[in-house]
Backbone atoms as SQL, in Angstrom:
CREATE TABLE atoms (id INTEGER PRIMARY KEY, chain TEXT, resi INTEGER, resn TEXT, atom TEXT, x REAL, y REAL, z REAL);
INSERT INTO atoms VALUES
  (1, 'A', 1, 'UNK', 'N', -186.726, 145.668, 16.147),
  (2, 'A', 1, 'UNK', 'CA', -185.661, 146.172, 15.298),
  (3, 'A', 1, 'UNK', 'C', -184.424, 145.259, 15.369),
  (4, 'A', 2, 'UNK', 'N', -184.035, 144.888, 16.782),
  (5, 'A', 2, 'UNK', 'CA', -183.224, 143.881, 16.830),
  (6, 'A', 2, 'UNK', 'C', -182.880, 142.410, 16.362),
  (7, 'A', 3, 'UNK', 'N', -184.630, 141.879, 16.468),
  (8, 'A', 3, 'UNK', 'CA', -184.357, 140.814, 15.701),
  (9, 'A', 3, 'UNK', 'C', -184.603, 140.887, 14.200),
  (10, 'A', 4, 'UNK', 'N', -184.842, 141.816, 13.731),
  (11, 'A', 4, 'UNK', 'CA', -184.548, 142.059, 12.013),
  (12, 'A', 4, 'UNK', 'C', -183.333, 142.240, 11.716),
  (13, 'A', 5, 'UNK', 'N', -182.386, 142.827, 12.525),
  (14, 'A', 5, 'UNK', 'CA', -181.425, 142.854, 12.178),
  (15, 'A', 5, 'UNK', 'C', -180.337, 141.324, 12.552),
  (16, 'A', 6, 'UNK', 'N', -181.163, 140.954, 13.133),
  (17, 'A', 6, 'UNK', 'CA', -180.272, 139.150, 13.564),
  (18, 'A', 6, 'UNK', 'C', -181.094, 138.127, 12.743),
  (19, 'A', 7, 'UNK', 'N', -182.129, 138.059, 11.911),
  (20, 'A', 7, 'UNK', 'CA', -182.364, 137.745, 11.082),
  (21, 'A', 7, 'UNK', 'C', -181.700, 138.346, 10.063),
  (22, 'A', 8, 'UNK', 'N', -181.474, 139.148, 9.596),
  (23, 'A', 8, 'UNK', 'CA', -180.530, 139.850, 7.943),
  (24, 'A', 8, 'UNK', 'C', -178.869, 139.007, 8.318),
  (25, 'A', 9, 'UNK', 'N', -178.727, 139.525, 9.271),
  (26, 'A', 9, 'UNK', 'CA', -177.140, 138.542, 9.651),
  (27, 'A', 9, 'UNK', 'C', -177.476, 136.939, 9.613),
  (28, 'A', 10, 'UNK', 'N', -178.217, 136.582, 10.062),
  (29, 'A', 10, 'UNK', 'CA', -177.860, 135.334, 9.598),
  (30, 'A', 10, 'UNK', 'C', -177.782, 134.416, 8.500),
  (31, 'A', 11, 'UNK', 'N', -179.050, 135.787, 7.619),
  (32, 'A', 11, 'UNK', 'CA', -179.270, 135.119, 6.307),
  (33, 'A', 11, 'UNK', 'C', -177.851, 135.628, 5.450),
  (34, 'A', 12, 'UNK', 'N', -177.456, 136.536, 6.226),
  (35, 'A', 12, 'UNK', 'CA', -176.128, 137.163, 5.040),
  (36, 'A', 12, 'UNK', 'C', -174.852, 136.697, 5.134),
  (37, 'A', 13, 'UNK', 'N', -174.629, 135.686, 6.687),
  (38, 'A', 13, 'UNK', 'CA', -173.334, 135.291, 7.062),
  (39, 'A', 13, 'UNK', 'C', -173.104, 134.210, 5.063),
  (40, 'A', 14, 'UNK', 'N', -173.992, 132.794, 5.395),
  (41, 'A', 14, 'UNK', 'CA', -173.788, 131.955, 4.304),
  (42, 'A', 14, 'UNK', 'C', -173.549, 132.505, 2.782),
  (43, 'A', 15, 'UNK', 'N', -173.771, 133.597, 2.645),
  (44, 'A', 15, 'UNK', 'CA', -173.734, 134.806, 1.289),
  (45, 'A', 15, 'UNK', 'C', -172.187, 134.507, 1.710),
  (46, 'A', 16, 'UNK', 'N', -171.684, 135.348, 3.049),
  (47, 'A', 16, 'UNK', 'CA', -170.201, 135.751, 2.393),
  (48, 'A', 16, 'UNK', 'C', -169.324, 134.688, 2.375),
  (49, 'A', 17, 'UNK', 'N', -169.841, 133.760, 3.223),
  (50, 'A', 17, 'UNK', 'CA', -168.876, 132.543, 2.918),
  (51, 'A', 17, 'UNK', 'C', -168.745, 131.772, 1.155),
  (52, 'A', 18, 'UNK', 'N', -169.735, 132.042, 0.594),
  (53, 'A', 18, 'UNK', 'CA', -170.024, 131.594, -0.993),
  (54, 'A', 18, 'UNK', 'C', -169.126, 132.672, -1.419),
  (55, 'A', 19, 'UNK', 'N', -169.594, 133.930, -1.288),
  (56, 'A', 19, 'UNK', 'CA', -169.107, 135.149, -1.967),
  (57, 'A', 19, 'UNK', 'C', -167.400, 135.326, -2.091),
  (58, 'A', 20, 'UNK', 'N', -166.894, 134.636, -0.606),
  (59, 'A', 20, 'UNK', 'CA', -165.385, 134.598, -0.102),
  (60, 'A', 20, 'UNK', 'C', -164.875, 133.261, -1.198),
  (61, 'A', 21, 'UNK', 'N', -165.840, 132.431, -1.315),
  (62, 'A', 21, 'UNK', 'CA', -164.416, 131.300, -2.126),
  (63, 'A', 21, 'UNK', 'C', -165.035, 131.994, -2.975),
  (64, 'A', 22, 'UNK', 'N', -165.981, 132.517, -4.156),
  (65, 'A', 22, 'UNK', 'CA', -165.845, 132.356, -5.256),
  (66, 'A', 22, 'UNK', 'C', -165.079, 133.904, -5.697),
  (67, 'A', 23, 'UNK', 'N', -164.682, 134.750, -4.950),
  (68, 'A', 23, 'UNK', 'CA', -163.285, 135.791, -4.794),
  (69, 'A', 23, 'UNK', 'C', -162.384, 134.816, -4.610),
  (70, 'A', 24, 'UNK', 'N', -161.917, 134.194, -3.573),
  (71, 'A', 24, 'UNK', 'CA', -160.693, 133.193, -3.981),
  (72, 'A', 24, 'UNK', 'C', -160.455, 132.609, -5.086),
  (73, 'A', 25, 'UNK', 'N', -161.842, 132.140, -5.586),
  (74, 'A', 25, 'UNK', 'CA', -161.720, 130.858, -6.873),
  (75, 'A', 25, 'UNK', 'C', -161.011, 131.905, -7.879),
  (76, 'A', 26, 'UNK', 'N', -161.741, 133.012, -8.177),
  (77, 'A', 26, 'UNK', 'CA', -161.742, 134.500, -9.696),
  (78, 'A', 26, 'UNK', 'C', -160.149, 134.502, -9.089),
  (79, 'A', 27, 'UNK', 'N', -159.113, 134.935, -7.832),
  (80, 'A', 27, 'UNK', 'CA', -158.019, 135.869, -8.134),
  (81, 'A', 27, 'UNK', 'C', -157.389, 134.712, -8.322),
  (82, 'A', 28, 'UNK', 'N', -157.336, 133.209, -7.761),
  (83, 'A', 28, 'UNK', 'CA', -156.345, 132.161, -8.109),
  (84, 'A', 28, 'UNK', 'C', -156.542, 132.285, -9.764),
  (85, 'A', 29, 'UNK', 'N', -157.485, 132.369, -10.419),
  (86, 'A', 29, 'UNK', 'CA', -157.665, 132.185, -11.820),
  (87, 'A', 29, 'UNK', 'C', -156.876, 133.159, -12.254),
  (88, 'A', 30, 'UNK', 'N', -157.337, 134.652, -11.831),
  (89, 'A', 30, 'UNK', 'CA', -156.244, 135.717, -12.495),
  (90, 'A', 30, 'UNK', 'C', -154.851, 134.912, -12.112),
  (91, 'A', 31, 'UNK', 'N', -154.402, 135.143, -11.309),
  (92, 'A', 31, 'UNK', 'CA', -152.821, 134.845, -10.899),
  (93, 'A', 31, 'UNK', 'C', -152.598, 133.584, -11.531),
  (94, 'A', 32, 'UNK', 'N', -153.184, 132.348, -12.007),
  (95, 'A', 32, 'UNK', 'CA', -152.374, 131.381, -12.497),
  (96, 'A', 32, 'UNK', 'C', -152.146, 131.889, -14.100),
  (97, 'A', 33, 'UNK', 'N', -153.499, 132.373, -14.530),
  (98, 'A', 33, 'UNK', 'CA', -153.262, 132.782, -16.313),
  (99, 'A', 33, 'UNK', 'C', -152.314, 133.920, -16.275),
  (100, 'A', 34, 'UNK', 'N', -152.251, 134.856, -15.325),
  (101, 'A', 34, 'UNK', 'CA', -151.518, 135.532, -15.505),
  (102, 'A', 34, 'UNK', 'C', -151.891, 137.201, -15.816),
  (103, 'A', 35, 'UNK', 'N', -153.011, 137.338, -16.015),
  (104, 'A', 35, 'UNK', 'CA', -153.986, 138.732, -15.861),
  (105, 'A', 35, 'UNK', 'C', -153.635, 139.449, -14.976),
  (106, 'A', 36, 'UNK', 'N', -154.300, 140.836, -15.119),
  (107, 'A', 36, 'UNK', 'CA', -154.202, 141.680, -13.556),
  (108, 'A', 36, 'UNK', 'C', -152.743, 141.977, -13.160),
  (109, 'A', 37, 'UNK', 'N', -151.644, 141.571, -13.684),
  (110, 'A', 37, 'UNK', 'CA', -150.948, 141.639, -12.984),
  (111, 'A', 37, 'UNK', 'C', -150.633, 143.252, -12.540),
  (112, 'A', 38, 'UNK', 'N', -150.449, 143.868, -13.468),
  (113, 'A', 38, 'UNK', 'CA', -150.720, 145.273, -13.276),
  (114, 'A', 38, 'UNK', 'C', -151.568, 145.835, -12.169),
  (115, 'A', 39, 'UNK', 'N', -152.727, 145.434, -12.054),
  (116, 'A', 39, 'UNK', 'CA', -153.552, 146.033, -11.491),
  (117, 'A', 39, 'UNK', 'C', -153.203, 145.601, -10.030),
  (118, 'A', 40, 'UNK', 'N', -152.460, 144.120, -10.233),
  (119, 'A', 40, 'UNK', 'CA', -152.360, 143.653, -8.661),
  (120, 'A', 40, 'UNK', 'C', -150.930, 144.692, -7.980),
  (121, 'A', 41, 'UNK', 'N', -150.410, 144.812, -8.781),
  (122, 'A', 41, 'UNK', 'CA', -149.157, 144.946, -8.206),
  (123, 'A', 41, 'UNK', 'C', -149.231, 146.729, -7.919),
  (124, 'A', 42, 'UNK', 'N', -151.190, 147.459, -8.393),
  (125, 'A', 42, 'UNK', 'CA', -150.671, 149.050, -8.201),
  (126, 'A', 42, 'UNK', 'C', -150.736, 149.198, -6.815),
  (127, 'A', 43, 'UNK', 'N', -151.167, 148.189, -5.645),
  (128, 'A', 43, 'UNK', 'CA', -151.561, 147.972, -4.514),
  (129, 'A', 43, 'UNK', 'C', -150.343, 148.219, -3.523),
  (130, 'A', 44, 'UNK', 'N', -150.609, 149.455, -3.011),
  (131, 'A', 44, 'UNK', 'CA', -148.863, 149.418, -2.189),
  (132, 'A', 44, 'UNK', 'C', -149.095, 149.294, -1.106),
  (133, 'A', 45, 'UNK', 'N', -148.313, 148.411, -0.321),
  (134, 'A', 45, 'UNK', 'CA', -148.123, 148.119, 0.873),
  (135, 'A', 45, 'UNK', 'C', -148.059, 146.585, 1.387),
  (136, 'A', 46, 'UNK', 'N', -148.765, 145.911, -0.307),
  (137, 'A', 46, 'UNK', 'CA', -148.993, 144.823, -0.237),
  (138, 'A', 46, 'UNK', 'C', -148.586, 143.528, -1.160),
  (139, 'A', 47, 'UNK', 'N', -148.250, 142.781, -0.986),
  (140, 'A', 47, 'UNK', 'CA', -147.915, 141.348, -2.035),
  (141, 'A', 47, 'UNK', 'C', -148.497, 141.678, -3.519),
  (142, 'A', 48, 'UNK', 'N', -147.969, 140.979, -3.947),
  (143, 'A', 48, 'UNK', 'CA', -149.108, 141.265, -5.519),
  (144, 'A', 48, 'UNK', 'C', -150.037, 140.291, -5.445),
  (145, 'A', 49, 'UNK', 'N', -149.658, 138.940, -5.044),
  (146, 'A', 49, 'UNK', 'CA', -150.826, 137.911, -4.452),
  (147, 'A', 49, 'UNK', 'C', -152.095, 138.310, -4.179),
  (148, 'A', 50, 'UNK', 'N', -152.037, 139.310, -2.960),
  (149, 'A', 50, 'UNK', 'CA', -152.973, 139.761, -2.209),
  (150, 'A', 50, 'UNK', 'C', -153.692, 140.446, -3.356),
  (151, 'A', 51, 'UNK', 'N', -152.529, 141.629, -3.767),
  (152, 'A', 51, 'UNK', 'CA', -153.348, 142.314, -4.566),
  (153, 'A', 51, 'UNK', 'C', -154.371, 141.680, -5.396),
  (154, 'A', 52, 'UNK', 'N', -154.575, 140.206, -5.844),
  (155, 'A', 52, 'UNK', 'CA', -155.073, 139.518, -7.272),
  (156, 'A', 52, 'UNK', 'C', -156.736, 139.137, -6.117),
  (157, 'A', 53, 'UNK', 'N', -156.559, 139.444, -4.930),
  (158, 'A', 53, 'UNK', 'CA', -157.372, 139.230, -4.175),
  (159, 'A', 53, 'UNK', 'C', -158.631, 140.442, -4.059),
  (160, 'A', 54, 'UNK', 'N', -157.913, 141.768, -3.758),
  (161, 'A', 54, 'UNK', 'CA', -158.309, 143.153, -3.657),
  (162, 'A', 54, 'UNK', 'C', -158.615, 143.294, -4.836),
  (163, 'A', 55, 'UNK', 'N', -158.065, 143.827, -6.173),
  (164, 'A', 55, 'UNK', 'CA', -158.742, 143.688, -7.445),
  (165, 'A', 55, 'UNK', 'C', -159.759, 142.356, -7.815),
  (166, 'A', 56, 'UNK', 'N', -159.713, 141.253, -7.035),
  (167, 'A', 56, 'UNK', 'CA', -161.035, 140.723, -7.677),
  (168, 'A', 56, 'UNK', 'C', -162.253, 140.691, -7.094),
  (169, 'A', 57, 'UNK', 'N', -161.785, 141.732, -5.347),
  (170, 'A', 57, 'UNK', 'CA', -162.764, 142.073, -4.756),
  (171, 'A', 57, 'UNK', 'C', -163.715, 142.892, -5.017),
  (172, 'A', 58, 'UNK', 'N', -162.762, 144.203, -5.340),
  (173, 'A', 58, 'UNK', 'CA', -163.364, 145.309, -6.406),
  (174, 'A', 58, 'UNK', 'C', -164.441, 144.918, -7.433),
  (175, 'A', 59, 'UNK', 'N', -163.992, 144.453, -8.318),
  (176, 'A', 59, 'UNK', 'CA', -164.526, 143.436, -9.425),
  (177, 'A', 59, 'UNK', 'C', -165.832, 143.191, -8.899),
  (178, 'A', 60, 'UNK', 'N', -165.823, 142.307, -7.498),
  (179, 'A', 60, 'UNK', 'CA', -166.859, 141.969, -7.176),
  (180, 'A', 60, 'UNK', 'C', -167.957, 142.783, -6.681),
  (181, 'A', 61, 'UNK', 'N', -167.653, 143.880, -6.311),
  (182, 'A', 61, 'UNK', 'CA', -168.481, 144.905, -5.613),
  (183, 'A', 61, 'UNK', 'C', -168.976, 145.873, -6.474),
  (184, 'A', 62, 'UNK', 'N', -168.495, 145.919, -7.728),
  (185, 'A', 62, 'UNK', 'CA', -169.035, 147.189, -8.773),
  (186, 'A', 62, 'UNK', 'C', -167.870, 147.879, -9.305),
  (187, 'A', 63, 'UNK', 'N', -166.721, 147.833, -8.818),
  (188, 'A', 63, 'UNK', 'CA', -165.736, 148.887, -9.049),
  (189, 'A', 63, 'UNK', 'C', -164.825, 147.965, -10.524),
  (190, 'A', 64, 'UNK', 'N', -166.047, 147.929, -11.507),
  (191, 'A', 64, 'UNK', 'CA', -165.411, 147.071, -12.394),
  (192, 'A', 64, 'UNK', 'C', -164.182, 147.344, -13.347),
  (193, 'A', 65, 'UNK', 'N', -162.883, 146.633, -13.716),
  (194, 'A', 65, 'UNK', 'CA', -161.483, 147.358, -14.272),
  (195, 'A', 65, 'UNK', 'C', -161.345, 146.045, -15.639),
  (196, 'A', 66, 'UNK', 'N', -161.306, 146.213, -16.505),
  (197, 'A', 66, 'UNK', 'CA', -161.174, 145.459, -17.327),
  (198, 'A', 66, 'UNK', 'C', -159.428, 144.625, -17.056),
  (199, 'A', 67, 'UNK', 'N', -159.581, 143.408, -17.750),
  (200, 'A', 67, 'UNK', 'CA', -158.603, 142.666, -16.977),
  (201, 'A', 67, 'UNK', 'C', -157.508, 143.134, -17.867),
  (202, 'A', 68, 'UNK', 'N', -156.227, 143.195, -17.599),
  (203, 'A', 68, 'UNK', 'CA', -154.866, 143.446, -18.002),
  (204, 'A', 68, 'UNK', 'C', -153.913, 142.402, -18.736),
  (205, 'A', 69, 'UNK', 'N', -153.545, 142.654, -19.443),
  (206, 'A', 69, 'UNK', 'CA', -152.933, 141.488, -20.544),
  (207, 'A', 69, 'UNK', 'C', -151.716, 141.947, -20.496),
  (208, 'A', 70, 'UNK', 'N', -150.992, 143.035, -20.056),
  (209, 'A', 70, 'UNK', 'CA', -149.733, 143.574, -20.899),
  (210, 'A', 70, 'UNK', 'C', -148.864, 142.594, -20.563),
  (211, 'A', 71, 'UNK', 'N', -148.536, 141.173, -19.992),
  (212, 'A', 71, 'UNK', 'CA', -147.475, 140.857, -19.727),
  (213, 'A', 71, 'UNK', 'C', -147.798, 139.227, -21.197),
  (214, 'A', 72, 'UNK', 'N', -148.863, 139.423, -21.469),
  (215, 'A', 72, 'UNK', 'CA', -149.228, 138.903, -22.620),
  (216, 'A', 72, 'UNK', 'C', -148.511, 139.324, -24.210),
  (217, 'A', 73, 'UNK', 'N', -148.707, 140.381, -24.083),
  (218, 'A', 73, 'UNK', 'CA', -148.210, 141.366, -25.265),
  (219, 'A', 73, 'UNK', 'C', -147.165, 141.827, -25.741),
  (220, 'A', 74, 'UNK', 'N', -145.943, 141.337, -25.020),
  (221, 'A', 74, 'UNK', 'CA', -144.878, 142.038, -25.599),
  (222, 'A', 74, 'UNK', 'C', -144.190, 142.363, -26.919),
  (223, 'A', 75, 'UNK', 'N', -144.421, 141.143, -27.678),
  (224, 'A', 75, 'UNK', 'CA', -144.409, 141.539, -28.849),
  (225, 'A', 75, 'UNK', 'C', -145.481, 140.897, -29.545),
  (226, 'A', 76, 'UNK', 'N', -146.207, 141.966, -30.082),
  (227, 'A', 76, 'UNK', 'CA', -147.531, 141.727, -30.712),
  (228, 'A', 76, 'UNK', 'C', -147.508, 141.142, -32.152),
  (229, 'A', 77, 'UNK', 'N', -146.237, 141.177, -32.626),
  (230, 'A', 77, 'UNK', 'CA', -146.490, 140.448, -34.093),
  (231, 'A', 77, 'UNK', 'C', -145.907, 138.738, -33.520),
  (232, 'A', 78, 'UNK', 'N', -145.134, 138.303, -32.549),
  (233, 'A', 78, 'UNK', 'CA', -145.002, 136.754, -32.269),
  (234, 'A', 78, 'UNK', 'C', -145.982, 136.163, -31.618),
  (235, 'A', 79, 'UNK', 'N', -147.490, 136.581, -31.373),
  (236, 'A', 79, 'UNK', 'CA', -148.418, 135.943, -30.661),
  (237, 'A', 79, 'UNK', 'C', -148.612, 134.535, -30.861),
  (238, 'A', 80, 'UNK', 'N', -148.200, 133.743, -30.121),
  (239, 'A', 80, 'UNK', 'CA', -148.393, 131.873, -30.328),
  (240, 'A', 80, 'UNK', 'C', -149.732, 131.932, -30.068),
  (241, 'A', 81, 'UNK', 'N', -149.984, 130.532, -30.536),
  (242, 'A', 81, 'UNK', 'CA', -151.384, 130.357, -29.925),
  (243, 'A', 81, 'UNK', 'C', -152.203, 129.848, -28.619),
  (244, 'A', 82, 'UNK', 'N', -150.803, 129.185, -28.034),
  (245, 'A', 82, 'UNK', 'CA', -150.703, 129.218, -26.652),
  (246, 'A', 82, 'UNK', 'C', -151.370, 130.570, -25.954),
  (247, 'A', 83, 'UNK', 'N', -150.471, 131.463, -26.290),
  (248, 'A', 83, 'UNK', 'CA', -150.635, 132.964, -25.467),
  (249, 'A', 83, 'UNK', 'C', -152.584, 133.450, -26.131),
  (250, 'A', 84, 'UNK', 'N', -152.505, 132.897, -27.018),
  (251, 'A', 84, 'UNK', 'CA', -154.115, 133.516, -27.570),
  (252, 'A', 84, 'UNK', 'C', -155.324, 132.602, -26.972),
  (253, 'A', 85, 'UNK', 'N', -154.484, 131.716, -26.762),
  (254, 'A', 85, 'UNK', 'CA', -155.889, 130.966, -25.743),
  (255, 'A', 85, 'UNK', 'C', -155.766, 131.312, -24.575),
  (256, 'A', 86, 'UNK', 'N', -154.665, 131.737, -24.200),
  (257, 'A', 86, 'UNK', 'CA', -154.721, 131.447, -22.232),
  (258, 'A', 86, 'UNK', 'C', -155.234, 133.433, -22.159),
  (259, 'A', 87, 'UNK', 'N', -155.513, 134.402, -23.308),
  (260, 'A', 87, 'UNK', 'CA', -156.193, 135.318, -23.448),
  (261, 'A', 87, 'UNK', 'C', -157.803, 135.331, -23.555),
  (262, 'A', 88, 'UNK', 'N', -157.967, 134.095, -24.270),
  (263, 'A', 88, 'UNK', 'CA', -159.457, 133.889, -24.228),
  (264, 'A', 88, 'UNK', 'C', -160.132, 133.441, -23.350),
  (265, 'A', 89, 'UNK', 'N', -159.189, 132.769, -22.375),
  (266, 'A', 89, 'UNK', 'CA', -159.284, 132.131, -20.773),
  (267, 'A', 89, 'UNK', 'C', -159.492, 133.590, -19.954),
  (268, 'A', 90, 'UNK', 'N', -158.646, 134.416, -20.047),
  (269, 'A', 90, 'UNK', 'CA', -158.479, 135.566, -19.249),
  (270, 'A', 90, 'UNK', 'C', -159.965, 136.281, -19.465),
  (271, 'A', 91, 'UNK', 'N', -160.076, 136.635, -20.329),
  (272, 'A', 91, 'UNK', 'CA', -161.181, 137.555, -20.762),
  (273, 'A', 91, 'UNK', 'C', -162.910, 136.242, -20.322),
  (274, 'A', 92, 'UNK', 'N', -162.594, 135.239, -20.989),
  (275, 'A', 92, 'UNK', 'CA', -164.035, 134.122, -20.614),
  (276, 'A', 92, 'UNK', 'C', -163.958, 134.300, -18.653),
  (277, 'A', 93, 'UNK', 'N', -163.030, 134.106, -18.191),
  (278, 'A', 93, 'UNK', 'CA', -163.185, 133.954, -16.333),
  (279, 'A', 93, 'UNK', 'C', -163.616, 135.419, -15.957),
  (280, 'A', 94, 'UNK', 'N', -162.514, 136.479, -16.345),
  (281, 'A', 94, 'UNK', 'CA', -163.093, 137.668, -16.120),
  (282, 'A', 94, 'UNK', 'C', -164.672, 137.993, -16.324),
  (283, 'A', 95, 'UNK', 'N', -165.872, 137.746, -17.765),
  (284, 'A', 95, 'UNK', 'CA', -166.324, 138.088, -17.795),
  (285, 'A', 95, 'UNK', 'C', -167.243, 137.137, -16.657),
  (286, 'A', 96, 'UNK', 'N', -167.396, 135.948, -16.713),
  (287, 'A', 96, 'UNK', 'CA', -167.837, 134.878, -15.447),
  (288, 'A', 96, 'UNK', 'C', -167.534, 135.326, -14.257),
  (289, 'A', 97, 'UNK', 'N', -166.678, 135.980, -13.903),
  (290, 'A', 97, 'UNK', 'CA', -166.415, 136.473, -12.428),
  (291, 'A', 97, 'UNK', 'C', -167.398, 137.715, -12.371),
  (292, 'A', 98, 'UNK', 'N', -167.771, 138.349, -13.602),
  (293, 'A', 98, 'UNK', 'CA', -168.561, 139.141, -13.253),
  (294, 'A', 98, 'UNK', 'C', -170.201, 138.579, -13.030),
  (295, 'A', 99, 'UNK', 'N', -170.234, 138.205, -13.932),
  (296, 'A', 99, 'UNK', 'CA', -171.752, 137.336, -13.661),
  (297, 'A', 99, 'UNK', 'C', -172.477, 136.799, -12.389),
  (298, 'A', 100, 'UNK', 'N', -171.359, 135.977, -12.118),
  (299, 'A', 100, 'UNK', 'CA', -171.454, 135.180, -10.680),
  (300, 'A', 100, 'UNK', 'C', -171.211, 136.573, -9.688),
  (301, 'A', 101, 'UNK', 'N', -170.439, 137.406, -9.276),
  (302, 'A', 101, 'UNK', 'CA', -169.809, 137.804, -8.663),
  (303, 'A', 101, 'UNK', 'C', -171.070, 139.224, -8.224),
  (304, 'A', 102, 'UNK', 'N', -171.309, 140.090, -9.428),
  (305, 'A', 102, 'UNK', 'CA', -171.691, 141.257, -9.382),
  (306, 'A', 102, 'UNK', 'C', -173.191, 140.874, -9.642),
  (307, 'A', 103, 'UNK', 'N', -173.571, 140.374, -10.853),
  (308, 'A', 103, 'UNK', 'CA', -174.923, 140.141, -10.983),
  (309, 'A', 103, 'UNK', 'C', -175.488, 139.149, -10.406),
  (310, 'A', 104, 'UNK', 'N', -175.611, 137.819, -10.046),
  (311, 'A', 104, 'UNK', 'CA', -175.786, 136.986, -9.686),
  (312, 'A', 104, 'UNK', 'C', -175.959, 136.975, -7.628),
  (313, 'A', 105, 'UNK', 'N', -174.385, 137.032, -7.173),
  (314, 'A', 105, 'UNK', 'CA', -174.244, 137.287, -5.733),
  (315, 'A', 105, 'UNK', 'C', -174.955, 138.334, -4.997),
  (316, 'A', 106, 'UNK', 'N', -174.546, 139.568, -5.333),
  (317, 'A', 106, 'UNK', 'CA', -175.342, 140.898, -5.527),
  (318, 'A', 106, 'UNK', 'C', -176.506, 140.449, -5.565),
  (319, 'A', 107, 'UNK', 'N', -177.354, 140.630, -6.518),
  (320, 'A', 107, 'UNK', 'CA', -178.686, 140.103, -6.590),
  (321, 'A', 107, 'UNK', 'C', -179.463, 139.522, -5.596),
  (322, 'A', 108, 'UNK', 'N', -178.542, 137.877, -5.240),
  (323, 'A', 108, 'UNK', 'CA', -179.095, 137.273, -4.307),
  (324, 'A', 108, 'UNK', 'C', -179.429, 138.264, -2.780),
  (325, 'A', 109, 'UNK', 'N', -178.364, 138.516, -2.556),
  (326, 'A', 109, 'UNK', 'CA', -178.193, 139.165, -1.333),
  (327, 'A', 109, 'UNK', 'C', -179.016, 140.566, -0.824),
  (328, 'A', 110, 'UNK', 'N', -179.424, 141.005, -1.827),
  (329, 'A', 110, 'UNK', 'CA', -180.680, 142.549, -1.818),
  (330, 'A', 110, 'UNK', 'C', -181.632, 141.515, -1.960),
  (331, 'A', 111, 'UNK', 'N', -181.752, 140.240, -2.658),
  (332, 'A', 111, 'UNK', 'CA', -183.169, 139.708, -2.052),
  (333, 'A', 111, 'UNK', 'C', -183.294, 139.227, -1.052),
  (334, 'A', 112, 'UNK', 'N', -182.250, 138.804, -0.335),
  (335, 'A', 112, 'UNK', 'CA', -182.382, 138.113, 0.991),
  (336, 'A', 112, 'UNK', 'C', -182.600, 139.601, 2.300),
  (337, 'A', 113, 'UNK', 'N', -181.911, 140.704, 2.085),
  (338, 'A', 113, 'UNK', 'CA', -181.963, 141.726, 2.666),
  (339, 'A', 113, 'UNK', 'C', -183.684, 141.888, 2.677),
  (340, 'A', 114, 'UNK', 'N', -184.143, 142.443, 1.885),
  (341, 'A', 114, 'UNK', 'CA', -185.440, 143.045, 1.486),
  (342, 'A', 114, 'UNK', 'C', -186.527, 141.756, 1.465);
């Protein structure tokens, strides 16, 4: 029983180290475009930084939240096109963070378990 379970750990350590940057890679992406911010900042006790960390952890685990634009939007009839691409950025990484993140990582890792 013991060494099944030190076999599953070892095969699962290299998972979270992949799993850990590509959560780093997804919240630097939210936080530079500018997404989430909402969602980062409902996090009390903590940075909003962090927060872009915790929401893209979530993200990663199933607890999926569609990404947040409102600091995009303020006024909806001056939309540049600047702001409409770095939206299509938001929404293209978001849905890639899910892929990689939930279907993909996930995946791997119940096959390496089982």
């Amino acid at each position: 029983m013991s060494a099944l379970l030190l076999g599953v750990f070892k095969a699962v350590i290299p998972f979270l180290f992949i799993f850990f940057f590509f959560i780093v890679f997804f919240a630097m992406m939210a936080y530079i475009l500018g997404s989430n911010r909402s969602n980062a900042e409902s996090f009390k006790g903590i940075t909003p930084t962090l927060g872009y960390f915790f929401q893209t952890f979530e993200n990663g685990i199933g607890n999926i939240s569609p990404p947040s634009i409102d600091n995009m939007r303020k006024d909806s009839s001056k939309i540049s096109v600047l702001s409409s691409v770095i939206i299509y950025f938001i929404y293209f990484f978001w849905f890639f963070a899910q892929i990689i993140l939930l279907i993909v990582l996930l995946n791997f890792v119940i096959a390496l378990i089982s």
